[in-house]
N, CA, C and O atoms as a GROMACS GRO file, in nm:
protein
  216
    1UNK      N    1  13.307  25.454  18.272
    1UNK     CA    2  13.185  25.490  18.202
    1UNK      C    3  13.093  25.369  18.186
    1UNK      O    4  12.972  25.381  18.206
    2UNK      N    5  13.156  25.233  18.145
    2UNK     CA    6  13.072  25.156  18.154
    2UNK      C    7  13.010  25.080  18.281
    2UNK      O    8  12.908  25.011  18.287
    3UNK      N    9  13.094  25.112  18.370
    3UNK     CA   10  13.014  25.059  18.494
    3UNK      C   11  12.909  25.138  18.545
    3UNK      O   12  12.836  25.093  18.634
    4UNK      N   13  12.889  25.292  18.479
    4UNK     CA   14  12.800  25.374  18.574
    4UNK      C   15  12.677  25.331  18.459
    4UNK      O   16  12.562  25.321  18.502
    5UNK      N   17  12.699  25.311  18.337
    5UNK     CA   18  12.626  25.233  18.242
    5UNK      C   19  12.536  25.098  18.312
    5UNK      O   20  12.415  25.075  18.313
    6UNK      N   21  12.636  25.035  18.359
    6UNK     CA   22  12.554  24.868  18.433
    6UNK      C   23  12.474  24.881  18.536
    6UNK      O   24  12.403  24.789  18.576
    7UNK      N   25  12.482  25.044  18.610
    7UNK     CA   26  12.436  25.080  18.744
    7UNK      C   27  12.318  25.131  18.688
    7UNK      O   28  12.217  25.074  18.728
    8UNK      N   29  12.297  25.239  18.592
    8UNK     CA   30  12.187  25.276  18.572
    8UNK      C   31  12.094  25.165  18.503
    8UNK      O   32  11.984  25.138  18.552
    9UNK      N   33  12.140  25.106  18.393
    9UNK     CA   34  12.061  24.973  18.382
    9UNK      C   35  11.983  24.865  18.502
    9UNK      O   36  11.884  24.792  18.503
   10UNK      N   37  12.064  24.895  18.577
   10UNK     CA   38  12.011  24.779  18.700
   10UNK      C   39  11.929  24.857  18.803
   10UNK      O   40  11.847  24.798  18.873
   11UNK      N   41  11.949  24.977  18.811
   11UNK     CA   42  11.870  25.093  18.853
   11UNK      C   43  11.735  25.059  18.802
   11UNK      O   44  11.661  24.980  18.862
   12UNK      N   45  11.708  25.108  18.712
   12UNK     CA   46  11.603  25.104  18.574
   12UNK      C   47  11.518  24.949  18.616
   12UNK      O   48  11.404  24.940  18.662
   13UNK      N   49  11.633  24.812  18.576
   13UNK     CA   50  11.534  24.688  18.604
   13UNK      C   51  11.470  24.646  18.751
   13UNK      O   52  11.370  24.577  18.774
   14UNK      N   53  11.561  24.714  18.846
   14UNK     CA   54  11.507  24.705  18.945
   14UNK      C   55  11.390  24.784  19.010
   14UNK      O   56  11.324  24.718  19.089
   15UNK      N   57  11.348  24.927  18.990
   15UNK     CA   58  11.247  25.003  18.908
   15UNK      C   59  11.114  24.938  18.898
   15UNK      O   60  11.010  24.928  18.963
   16UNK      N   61  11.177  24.888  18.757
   16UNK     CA   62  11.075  24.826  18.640
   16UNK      C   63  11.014  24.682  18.755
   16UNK      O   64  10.900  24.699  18.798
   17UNK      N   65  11.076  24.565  18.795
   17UNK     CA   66  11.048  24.523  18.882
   17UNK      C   67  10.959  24.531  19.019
   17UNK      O   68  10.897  24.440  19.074
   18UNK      N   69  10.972  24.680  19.060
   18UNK     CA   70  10.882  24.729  19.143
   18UNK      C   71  10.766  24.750  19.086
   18UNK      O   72  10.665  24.699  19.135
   19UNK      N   73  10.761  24.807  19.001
   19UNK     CA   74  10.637  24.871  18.913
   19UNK      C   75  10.569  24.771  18.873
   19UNK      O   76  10.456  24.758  18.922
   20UNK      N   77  10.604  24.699  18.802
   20UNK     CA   78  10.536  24.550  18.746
   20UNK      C   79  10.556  24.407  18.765
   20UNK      O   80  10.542  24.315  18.685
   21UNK      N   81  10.600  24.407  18.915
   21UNK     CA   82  10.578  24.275  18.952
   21UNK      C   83  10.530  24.299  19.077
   21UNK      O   84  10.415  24.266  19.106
   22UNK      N   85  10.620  24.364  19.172
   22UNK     CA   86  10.615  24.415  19.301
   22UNK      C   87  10.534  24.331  19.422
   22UNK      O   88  10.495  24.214  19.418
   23UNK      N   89  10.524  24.406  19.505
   23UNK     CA   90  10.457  24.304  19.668
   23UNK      C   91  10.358  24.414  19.673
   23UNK      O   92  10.407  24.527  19.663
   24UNK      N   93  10.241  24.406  19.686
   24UNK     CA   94  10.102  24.465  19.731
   24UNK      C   95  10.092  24.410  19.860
   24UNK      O   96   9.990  24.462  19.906
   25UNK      N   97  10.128  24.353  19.922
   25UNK     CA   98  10.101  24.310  20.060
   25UNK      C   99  10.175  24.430  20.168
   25UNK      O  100  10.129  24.480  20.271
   26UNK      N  101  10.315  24.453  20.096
   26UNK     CA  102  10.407  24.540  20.164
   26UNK      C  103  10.480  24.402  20.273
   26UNK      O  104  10.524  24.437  20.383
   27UNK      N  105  10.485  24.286  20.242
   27UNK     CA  106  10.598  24.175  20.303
   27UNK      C  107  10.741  24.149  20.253
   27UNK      O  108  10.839  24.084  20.289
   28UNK      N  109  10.713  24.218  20.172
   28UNK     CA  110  10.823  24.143  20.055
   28UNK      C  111  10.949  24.302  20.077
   28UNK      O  112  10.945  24.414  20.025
   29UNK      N  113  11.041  24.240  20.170
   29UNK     CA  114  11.128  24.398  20.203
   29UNK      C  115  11.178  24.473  20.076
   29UNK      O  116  11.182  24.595  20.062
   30UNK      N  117  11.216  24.380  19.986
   30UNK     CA  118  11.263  24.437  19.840
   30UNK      C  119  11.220  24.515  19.764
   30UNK      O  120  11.253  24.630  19.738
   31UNK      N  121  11.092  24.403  19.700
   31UNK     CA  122  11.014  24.462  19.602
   31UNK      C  123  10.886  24.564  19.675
   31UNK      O  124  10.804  24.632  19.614
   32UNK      N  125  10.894  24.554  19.772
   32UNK     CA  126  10.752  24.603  19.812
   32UNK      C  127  10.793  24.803  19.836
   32UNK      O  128  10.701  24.880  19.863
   33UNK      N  129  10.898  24.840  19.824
   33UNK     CA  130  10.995  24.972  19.818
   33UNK      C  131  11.026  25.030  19.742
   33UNK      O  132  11.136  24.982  19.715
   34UNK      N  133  10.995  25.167  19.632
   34UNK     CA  134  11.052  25.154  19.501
   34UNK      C  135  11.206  25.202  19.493
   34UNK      O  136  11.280  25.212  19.396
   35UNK      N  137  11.232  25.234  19.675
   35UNK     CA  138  11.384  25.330  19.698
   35UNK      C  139  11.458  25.206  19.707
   35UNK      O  140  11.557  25.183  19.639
   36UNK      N  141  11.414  25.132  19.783
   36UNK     CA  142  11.486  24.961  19.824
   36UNK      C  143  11.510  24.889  19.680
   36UNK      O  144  11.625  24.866  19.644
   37UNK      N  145  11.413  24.857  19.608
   37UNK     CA  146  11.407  24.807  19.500
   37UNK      C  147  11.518  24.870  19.374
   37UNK      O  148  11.602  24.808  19.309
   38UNK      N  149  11.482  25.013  19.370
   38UNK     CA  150  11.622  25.077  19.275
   38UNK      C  151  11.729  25.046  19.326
   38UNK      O  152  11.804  24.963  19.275
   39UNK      N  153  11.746  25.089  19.404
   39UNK     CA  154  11.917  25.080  19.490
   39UNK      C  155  11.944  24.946  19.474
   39UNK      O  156  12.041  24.926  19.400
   40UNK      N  157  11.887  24.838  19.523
   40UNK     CA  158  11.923  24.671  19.497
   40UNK      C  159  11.927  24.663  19.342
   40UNK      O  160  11.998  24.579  19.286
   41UNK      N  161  11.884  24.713  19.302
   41UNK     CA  162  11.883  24.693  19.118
   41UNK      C  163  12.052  24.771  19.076
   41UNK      O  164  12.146  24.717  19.019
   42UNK      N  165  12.044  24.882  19.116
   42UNK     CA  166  12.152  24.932  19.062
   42UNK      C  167  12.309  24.879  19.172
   42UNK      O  168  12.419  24.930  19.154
   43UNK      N  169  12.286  24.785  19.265
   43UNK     CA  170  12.394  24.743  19.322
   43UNK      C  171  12.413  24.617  19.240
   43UNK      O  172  12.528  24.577  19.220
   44UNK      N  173  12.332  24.566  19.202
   44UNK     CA  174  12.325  24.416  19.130
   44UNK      C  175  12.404  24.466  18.984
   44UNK      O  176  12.518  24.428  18.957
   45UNK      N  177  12.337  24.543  18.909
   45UNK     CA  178  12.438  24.654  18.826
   45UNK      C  179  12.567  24.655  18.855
   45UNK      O  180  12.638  24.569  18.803
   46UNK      N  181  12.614  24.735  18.927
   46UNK     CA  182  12.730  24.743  18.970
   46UNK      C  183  12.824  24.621  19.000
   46UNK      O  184  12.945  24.611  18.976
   47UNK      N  185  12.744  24.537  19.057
   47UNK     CA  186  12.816  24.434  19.076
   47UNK      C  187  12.876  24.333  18.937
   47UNK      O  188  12.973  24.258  18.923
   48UNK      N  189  12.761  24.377  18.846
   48UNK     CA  190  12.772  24.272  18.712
   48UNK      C  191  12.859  24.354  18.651
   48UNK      O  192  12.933  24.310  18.563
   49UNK      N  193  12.862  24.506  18.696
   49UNK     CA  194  12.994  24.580  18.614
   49UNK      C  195  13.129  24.582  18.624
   49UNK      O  196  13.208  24.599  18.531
   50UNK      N  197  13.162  24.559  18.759
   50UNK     CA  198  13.238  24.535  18.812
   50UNK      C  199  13.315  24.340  18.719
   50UNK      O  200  13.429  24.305  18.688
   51UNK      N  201  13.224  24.291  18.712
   51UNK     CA  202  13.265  24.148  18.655
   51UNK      C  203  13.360  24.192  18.505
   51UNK      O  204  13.476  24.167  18.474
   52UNK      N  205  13.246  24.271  18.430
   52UNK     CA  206  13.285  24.299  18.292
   52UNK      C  207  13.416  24.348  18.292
   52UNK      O  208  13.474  24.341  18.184
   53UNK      N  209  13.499  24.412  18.417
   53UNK     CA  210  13.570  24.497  18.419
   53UNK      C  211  13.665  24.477  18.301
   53UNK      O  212  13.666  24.360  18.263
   54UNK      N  213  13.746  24.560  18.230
   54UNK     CA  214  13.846  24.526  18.116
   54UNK      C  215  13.945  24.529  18.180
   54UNK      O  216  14.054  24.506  18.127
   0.00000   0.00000   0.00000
C-alpha cells in the first residue's frame, strides 16, 4: 500500500513538473510530454518506494 502511495505521489510531482516548469520548445524529451513526464515521476516514486521498503 505504501509503495502504490510513493507511485502516485511521484505521478502527481512529475505532472506538476510538466505543468509548471515544463519545455515549450518541445526539446526537452521529459518534460516537454505530460505521458513521459507522469510515468518518469511515478517510476522515480516507485523507485523511492521501493528504498522505504520495511
Amino acid at each position: 500500500m505504501t509503495k502504490l502511495l510513493f507511485v502516485a505521489v511521484g505521478a502527481a510531482a512529475g505532472f506538476a513538473y510538466y505543468h509548471f516548469i515544463g519545455c515549450s520548445t518541445g526539446t526537452c524529451p521529459i518534460s516537454s510530454n505530460p505521458y513521459i513526464s507522469t510515468m518518469y515521476g511515478g517510476l522515480m516514486g516507485f523507485t523511492l518506494g521501493m528504498v522505504k521498503e520495511d
